[in-house]
N, C-alpha and C positions, 0 to 999 in steps of 0.2 A: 546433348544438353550440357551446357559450362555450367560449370558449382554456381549453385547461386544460393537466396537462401537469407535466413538469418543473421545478417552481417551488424557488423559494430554499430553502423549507422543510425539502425535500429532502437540502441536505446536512449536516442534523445525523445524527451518526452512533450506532449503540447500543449495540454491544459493543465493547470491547478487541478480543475475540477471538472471530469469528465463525464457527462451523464451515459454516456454511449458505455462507457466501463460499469460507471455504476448501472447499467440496468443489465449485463449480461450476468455481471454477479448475483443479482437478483435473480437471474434465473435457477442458482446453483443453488438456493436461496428456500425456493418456492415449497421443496419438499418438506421444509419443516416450517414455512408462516406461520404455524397455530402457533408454536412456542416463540417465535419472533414476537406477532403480535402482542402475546400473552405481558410477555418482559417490556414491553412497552407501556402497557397497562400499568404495570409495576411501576413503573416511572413516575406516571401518573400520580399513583398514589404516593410514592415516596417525595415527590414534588410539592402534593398539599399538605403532606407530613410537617416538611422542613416550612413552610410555610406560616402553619399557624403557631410556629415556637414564637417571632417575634411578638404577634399579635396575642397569644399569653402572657408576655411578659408587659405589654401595654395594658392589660385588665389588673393583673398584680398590683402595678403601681397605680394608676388612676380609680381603679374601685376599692382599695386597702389601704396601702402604703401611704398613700400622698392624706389620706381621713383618719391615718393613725390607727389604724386596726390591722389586725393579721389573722384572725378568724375565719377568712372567706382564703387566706390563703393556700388550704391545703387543696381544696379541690383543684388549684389551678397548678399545685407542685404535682398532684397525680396527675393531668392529662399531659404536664409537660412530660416526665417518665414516663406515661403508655407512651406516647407520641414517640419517644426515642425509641422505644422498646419494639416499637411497630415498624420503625424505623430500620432496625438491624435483623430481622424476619422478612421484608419486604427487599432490601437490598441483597441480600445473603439468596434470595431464590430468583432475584434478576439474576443474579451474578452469575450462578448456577446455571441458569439457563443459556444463557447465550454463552458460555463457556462451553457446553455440547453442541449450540446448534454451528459455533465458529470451529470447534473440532472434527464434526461431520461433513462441512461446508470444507473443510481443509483437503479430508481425505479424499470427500469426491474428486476435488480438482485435480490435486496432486494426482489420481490413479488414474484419471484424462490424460493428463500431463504423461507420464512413464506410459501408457499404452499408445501416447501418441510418436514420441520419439523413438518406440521400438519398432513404426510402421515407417520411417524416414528412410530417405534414400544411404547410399553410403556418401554420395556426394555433398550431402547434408553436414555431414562427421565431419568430410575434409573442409568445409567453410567454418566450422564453430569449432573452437578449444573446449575440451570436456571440462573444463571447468566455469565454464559460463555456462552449461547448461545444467550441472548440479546447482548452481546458485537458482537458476528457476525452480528449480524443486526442493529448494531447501530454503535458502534466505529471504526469497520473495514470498514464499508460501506461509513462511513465518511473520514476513510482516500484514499479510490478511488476518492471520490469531487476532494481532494489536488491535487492526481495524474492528472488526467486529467484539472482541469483549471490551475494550479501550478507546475506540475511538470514535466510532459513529452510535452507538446508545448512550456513551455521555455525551455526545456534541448533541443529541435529541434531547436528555435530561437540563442540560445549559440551557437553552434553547427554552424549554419550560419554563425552567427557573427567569428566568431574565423577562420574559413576557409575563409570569404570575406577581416577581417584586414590582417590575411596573405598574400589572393592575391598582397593589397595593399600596405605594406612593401615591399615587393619584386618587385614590379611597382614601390616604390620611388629612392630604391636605396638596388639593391638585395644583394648589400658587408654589410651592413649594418644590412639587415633580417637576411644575414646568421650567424653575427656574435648574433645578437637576439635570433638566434632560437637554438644557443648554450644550453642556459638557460634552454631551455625547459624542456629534460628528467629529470632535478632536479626535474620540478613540477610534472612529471608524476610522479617518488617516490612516491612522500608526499602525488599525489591523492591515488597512490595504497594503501600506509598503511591507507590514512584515509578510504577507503572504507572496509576496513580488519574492522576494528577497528569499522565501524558505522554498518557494517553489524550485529556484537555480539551485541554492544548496541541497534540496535532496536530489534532484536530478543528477547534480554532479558525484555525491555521494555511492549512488549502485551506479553509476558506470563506473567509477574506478573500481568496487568491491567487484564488480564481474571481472574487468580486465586483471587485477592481481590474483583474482580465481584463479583464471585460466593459465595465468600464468604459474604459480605453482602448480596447479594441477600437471602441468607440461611437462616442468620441471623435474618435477618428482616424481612422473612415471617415467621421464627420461634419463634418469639419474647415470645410469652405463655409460651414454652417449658423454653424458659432461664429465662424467671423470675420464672419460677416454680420452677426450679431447683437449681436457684442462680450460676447461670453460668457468672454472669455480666464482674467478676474480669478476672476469665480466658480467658473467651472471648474475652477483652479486651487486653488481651498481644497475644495471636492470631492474632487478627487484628494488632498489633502494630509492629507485625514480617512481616507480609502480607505489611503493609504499609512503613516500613522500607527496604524491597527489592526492592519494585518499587522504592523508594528514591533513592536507590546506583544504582538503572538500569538508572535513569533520570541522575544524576551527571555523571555516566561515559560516555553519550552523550553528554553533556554539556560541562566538563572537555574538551572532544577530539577534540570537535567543537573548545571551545576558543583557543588551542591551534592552530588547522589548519589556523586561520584566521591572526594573527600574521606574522605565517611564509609564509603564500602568500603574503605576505604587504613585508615582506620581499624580498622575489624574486624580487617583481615587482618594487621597488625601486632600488634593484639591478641592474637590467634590464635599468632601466631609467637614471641611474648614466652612465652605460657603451655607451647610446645611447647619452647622450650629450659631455661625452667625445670624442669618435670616431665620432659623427655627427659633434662635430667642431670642428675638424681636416677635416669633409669633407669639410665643408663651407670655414675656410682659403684657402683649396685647390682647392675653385671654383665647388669641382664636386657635389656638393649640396646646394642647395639655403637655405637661412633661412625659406622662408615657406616650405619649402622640409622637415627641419628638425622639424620645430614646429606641420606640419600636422604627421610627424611620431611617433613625442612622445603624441599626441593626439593618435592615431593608436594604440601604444604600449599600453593605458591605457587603450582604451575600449578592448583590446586582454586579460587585466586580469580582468576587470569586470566580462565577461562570464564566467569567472573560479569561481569565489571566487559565481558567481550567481549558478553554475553547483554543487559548493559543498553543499550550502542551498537547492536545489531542491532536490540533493543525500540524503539527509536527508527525503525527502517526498517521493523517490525510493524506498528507503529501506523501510520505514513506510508503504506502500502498497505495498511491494511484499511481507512483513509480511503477510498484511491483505486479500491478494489475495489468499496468500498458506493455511492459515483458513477457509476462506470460499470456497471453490473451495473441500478442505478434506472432509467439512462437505455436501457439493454435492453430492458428490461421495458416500456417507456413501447408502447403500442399504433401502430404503424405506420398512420400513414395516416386517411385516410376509409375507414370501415368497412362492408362491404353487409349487411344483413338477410340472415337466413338465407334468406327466402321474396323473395328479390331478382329483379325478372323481367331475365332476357338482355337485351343488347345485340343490338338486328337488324341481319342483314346487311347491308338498306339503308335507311338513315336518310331520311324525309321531306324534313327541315329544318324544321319548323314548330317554335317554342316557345313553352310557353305555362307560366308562373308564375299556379296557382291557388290563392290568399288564401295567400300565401308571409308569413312570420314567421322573421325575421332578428336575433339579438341575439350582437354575439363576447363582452361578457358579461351574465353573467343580468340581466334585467330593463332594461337597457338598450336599449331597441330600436334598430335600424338602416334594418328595414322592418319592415309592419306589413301584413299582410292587404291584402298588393301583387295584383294579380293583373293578366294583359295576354295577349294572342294576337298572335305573326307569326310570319305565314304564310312559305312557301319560298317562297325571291324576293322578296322585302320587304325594302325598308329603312327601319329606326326609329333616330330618333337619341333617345338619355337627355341632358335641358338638367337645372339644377339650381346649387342651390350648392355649395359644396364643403361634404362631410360628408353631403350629401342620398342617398348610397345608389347612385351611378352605378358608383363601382368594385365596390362588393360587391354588385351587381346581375349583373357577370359574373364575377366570381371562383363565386357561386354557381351560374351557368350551368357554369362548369368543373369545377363541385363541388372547389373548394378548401378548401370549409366543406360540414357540413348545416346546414341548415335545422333549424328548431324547431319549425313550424306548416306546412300547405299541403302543396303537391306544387310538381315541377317536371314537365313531360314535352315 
């Protein structure tokens, strides 16, 4: 068998958004749905919480305020304080929760993960730097935390919220929504390119953080070798290439982020200019109260919170659908030296004799190592392998351990 295996190639990634990922994670998932669920419930309510703040503040002014009384206003300062209050008990126990259920959700994976590399072959070891495979276990499995307490139960609560302000704009005054909702496929543009755009950048992002893994990890358990050698200087402009890529992979996320944030500030000022314009033209015209109009441009504002929150979470999307297409490859990868189906048993009591007949050894293709080796010793025999270095002594017994197969021949 030639090394093969988990190679660099490996982590270019395909989708934005992969459901074939996202439902294997749901599998890891499934043990705890009741508290998944539950926190979504939570959502729920914290969603019709934040909700009905504006629309208290519409009653305030249009049944008080605007008729010069303030007598009726205390009942609507308590429900706005329960409402907060209910508010930070409600979030405080989502938060809680999916903070265990993505900590559990971590550990299972993770201990998949380490029991799975401990069953790999060793030709496995020699295609991957042990530093890219600690990054699967540590920095990708870090970024699924984000996902689950960070990024996909707020992109669920956005999602709410954005579908509940719409109900309510078009409940105050639906000539008004529709002329709002004009705006909108501008922002869907600007999500689509920035998802275009954040997609390459996280992609580019963990493939350099694994490549400079691996490379210090190399480094730094090699450290004898480069001071023997005086490898200091070199090594050093290596790494300075290695750390120089991830630089320009971090700014071109960075760059694309600052950009997008501007131009949503943008929209949504837009948005709020055209809603006081046309909202008072409706107030002169009686067909809109001024709380009508002040709880709407309230409405309009928490409608681009969740955007501009759904772009910083898309940054934690993309960050783990990264880390999920790495680790999920590296699952996948076949455990081990594998037996034929028609494999005969191991006998209960072994000879000791071995004998390599016309053995054929390459760890890659065409490359040989041995060649139509073949030899008998017997039980109780000693034979010593002389040679030079490279000549075939080590992987003459890593073969005997079957750390590798063979290409050609038998062993028995």
């Amino acid at each position: 068998m030639s090394i093969s295996g988990y190679q660099e190639d490996d982590d270019a990634i395909g989708k934005a958004y992969d459901s074939r990922l996202v439902n294997r994670l749901m599998q890891y998932m499934r043990p705890y749905r009741g508290r998944a669920l539950l926190a979504v419930l939570l959502l729920l309510v914290t969603t019709a919480l934040q909700l009905s703040q504006p629309f208290l503040v519409q009653q305030a002014i249009d049944r008080d305020i605007a008729k010069g009384r303030t007598g009726g206003l205390w009942w609507i300062i308590a429900a706005y304080l329960g409402s907060l209050a209910l508010l930070f008990v409600f979030r405080y126990i989502q938060a809680l929760i999916m903070v265990v259920v993505s900590q559990k959700v971590m550990n299972d994976i993770r201990m998949q993960l380490f029991r799975h590399l401990q069953r790999m072959s060793i030709s496995f070891y020699d295609a991957n730097p042990v530093g890219r495979l600690v990054t699967r276990l540590t920095n990708d499995i870090a970024a699924l935390n984000e996902l689950l307490t960070m990024g996909a139960i707020t992109i669920i609560a956005d999602l709410f919220m954005i579908a509940g302000v719409a109900a309510w704009l078009l409940f105050i005054n639906w000539r008004l929504a529709l002329i709002t909702f004009v705006i909108m496929p501008v922002l869907a543009v600007i999500m689509r390119w920035f998802a275009v755009v954040m997609r390459r950048g996280f992609r580019n992002q963990r493939l350099h953080v694994a490549r400079m893994n691996g490379f210090t990890a190399e480094h730094i358990s090699g450290m004898l070798l480069v001071q023997l050698f005086g490898r200091h200087r070199r090594d050093n402009e290596e790494f300075r290439e290695h750390s120089g890529r991830l630089l320009d992979a971090n700014m071109e996320v960075v760059h694309s982020y600052a950009l997008f944030e501007p131009v949503v500030a943008m929209v949504a000022a837009t948005t709020t200019a055209i809603v006081i314009v046309v909202g008072g033209r409706f107030v002169l015209h009686e067909t809109l109260t001024i709380g009508g109009l002040v709880s709407f441009l309230l409405y309009v504002s928490m409608y681009y919170n969740p955007v501009r929150e759904i772009a910083d979470r898309f940054n934690i999307l993309q960050s783990a659908m990264a880390a999920l297409e790495r680790i999920f490859t590296l699952l996948d990868q076949p455990e081990g030296v594998q037996d034929a189906e028609d494999a005969a048993g191991l006998p209960e009591r072994i000879a000791g004799s071995v004998e390599f007949d016309h053995v054929s050894f390459a760890y890659t293709p065409d490359t040989w190592v041995l060649k139509n080796v073949s030899f008998k010793i017997d039980a109780g025999e000693r034979v010593a392998f002389v040679g030079a270095t490279g000549a075939g002594k080590t992987s003459l017994v890593n073969l005997l351990l079957r750390f590798y197969d063979i290409q050609g021949g038998t062993i028995r």
